[in-house]
C-alpha atoms as one frame of an Amber mdcrd trajectory, in Angstrom:
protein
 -30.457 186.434 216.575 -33.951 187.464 214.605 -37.162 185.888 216.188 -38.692
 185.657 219.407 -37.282 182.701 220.843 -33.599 184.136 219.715 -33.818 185.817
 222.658 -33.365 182.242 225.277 -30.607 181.382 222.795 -28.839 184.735 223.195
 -29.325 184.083 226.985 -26.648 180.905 226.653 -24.406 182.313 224.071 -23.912
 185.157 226.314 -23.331 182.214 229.770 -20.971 180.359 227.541 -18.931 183.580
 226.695 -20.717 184.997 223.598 -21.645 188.466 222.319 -24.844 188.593 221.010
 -26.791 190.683 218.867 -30.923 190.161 219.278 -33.523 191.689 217.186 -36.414
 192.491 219.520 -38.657 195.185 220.323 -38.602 195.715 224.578 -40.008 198.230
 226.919 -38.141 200.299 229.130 -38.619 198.203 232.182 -37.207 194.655 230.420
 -34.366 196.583 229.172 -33.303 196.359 232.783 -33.091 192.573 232.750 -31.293
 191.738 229.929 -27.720 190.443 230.821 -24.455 192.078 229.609 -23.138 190.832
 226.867 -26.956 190.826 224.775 -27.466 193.940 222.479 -30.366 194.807 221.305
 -31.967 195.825 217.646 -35.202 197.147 218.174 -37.283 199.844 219.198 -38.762
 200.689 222.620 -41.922 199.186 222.559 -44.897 200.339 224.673 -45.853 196.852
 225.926 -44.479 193.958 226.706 -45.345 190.326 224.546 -46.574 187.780 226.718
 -45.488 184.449 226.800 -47.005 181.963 229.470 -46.040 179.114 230.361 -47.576
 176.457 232.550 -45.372 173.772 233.435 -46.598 170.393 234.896 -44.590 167.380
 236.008 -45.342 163.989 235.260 -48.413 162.256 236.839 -49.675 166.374 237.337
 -53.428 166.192 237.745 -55.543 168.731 236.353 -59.024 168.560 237.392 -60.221
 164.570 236.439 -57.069 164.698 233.998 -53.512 162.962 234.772 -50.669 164.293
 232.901 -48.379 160.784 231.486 -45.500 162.955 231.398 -43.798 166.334 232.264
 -44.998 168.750 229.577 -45.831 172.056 229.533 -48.708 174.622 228.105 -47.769
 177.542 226.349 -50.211 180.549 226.090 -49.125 184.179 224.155 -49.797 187.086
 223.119 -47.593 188.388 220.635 -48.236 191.690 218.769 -44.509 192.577 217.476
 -42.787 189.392 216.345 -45.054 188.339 214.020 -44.578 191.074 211.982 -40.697
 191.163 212.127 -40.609 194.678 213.492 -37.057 194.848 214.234 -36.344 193.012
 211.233 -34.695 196.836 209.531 -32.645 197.659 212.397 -31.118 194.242 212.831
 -30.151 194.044 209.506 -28.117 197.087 209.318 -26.577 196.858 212.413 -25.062
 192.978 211.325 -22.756 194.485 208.925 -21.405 196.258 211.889 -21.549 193.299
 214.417 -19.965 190.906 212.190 -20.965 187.725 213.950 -20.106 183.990 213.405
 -23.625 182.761 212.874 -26.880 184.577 212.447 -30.000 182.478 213.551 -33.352
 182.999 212.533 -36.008 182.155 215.338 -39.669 182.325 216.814 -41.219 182.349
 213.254 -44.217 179.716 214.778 -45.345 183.337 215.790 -46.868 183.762 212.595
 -49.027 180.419 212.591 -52.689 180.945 212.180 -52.039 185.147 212.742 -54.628
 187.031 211.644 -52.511 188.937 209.105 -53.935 190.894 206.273 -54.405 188.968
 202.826 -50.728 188.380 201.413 -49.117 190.398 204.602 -47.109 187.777 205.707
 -45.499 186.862 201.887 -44.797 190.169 202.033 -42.753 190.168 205.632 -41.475
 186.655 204.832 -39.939 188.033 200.957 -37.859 190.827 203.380 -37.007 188.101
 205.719 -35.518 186.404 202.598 -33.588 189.269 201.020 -32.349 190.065 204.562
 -30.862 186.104 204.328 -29.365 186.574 200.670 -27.816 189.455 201.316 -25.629
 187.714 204.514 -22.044 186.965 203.393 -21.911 183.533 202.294 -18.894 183.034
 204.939 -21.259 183.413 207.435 -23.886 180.229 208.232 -27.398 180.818 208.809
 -29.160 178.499 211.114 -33.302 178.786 211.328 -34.376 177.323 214.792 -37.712
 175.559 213.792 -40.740 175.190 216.255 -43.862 173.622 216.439 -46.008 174.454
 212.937 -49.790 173.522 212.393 -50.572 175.768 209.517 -50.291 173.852 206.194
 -50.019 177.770 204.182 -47.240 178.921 206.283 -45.293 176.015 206.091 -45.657
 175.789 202.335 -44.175 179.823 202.412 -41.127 178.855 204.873 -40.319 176.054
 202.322 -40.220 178.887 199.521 -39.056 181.654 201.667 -36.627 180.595 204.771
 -35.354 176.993 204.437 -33.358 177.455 201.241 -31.854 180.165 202.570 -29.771
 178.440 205.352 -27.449 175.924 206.344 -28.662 174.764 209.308 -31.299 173.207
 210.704 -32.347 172.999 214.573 -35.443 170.715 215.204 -36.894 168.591 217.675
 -39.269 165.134 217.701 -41.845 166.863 216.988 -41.088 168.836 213.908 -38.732
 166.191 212.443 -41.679 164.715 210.808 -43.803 167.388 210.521 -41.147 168.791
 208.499 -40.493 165.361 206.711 -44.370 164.836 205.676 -44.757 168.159 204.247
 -42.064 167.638 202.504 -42.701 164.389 200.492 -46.232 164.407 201.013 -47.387
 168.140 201.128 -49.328 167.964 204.173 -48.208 169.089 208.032 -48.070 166.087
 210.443 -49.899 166.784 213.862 -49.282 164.090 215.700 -45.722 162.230 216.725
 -44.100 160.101 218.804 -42.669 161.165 222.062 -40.133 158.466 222.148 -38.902
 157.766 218.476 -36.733 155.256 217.258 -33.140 156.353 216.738 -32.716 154.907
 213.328 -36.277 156.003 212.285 -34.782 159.661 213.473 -31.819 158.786 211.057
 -33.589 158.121 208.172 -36.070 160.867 208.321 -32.801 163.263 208.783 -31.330
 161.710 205.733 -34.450 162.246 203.573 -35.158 165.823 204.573 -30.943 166.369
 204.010 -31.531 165.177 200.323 -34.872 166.606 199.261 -33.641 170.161 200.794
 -30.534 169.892 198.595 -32.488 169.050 195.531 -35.097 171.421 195.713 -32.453
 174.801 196.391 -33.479 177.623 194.183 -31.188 179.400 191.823 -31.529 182.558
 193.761 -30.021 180.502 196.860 -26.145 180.438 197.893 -26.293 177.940 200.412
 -26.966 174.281 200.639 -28.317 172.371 203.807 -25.078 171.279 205.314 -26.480
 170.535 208.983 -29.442 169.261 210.923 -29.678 169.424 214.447 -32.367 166.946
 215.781 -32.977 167.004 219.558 -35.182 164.209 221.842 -36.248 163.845 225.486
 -33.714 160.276 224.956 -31.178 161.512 222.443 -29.402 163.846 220.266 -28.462
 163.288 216.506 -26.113 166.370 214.613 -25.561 165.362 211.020 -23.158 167.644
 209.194 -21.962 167.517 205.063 -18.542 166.460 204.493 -16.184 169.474 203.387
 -18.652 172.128 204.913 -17.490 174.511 207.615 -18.697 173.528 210.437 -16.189
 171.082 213.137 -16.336 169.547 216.559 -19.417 167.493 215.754 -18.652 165.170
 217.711 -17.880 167.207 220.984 -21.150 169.084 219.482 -23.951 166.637 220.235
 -22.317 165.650 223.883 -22.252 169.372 224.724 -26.302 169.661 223.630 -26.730
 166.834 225.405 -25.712 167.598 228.955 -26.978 171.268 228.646 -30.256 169.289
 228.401 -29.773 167.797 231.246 -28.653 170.571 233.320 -31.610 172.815 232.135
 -33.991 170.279 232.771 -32.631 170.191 236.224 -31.738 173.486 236.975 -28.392
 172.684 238.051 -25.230 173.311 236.656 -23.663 170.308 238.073 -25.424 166.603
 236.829 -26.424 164.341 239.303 -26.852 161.069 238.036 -29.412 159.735 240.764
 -31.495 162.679 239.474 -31.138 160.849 235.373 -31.733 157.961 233.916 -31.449
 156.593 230.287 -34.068 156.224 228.152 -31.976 154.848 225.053 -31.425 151.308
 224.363 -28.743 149.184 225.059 -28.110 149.533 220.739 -29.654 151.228 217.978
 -30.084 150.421 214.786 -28.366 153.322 212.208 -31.674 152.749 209.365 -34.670
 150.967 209.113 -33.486 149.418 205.845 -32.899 145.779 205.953 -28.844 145.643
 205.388 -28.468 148.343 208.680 -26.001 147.479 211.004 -26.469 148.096 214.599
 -24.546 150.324 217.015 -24.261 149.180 220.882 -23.884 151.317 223.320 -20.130
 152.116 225.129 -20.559 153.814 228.434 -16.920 154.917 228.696 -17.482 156.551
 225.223 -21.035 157.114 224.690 -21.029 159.455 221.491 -21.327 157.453 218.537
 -19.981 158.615 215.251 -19.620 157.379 212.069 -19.462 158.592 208.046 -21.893
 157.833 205.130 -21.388 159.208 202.004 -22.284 162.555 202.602 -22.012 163.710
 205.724 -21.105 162.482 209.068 -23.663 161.393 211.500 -23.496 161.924 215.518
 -25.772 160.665 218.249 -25.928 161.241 221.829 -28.078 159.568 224.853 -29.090
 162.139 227.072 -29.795 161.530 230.977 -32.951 162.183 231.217 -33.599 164.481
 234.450 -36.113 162.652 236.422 -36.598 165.682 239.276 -37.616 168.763 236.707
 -37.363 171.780 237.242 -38.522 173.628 233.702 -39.093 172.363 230.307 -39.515
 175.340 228.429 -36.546 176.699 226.615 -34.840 173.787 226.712 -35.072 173.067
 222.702 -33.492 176.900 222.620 -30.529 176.614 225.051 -30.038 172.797 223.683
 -29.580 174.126 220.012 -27.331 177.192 221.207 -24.839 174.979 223.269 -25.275
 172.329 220.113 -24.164 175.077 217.254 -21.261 177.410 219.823 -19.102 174.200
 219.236 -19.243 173.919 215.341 -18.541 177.603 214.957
């Protein structure tokens, strides 16, 4: 795991019976609370990042101000991850840990920084020959986040997405990703509830334009995207690439978000409800056939030319207990499967 939110994922590796190495910088105290099974690539650091988050359930008032849903505020401040300071120690000790999967994580620490001029090309070009020089055997997945910087985004595009296989996203960065993309410019705004075939088709364009835009210095070809909503989840994976289970895949990502919604390892259904349609539609285009939905076999499947295509409802916990890290523990749960 490289990145700051690698650390959450390692967390559910490690409860679903992984070993996982983290590249992180800690002080003495954390050290203490990190669970067995987590190692750690970094240096003792002298103080602790802060993350803080503020979570607020639906109808939450704030002052005059009524929240519409449960959603959450996220306040940091991050000194080491931005600059990839374990970045050295992680990879040398990988050749030694020899893991399935190496995920790269928590880069939205680097949007709107205040790096020196060309600092961050600079951090970004080690992050890349760090993800050349993994063994082509081994799949790469970059965890995206949340990105409002249109020159950072434009350097990820040259810099980290060629260099993996897999893509974990949410509602949000789907089209952010999508627009800069085809358009060149970072979407700000989305829906919170989109369309399951609108989903589809934006997974399908970002699938093609990433293949045809890999650079020659690149080994590896987008062979999965991992999209995840508050009302469903969608894995797409290429046909005659590695990964397996897809299937079992998406149902597994979607009751972990249930159960971390909920804080409860068991689901209670009076606690859920469904915010999918009865059908969806699997394109916006005018010849798409429609897919209703089969309670005693709710994971939908089917194959298109390239890859194979997934989708999940999710119960939708209606008694919260946390949102945040839920897109983390979502994706981990998601990917352990296809390994």
């Amino acid at each position: 795991m490289l990145g700051g939110s690698g650390y959450q994922m390692a967390r559910r590796f490690v409860e679903e019976g992984c070993e996982t190495l983290v590249a992180a910088d800690f002080t003495n105290e954390s050290h203490k609370m990190i669970p067995k099974g987590v190692a750690i690539a970094g240096d003792i650091a002298k103080k602790d990042d802060i993350h803080l988050l503020f979570e607020f359930p639906l109808y939450g008032k704030w002052g005059n101000f009524t929240s519409p849903r449960a959603n959450r505020l996220v306040l940091h401040s991050d000194e080491n991850n931005p600059y990839l300071k374990s970045i050295d120690k992680f990879a040398t000790l990988v050749k030694e840990f020899k893991p399935s999967a190496v995920i790269v994580s928590g880069l939205h620490m680097m949007d709107n920084f205040p790096f020196k001029e060309g600092e961050r090309v600079k951090l970004l070009s080690k992050l890349k020959k760090f993800m050349q020089s993994v063994p082509a055997e081994i799949p790469i997945h970059f965890e995206m986040a949340v990105f409002h910087e249109e020159k950072l985004m434009g350097e990820l595009l040259e810099y980290v997405f060629p260099y993996a296989d897999s893509l974990g996203l949410n509602e949000q960065e789907l089209p952010n990703l999508h627009n800069k993309l085809m358009f060149g410019k970072v979407k700000k705004s989305s829906s919170q509830k989109p369309r399951v075939a609108k989903a589809l088709d934006l997974m399908r364009a970002i699938y093609q334009k990433m293949r045809d835009m890999k650079p020659s210095d690149s080994k590896r070809y987008l062979t999965r995207i991992h999209m995840h909503t508050l009302a469903f989840q969608v894995i797409m994976t290429a046909h005659k690439s590695s990964w397996k289970n897809t299937k079992a895949a998406v149902a597994k990502a979607s009751l972990t978000a249930t159960r971390w919604v909920c804080g409860s390892a068991s689901i209670d259904t009076a606690k859920s409800k469904m915010f999918m349609d009865d059908s969806f539609s699997v394109s916006l285009t005018s010849n798409s056939h429609r897919i209703p939905f089969n309670a005693s076999a709710p994971v939908s499947c089917w194959d298109e030319q390239e890859y194979e295509m997934c989708v999940a409802p999710v119960l939708v916990c209606t008694q919260i207990y946390q949102t945040g890290g839920g897109g983390d523990n979502i994706s981990s749960a998601g990917l352990l499967l296809q390994l």
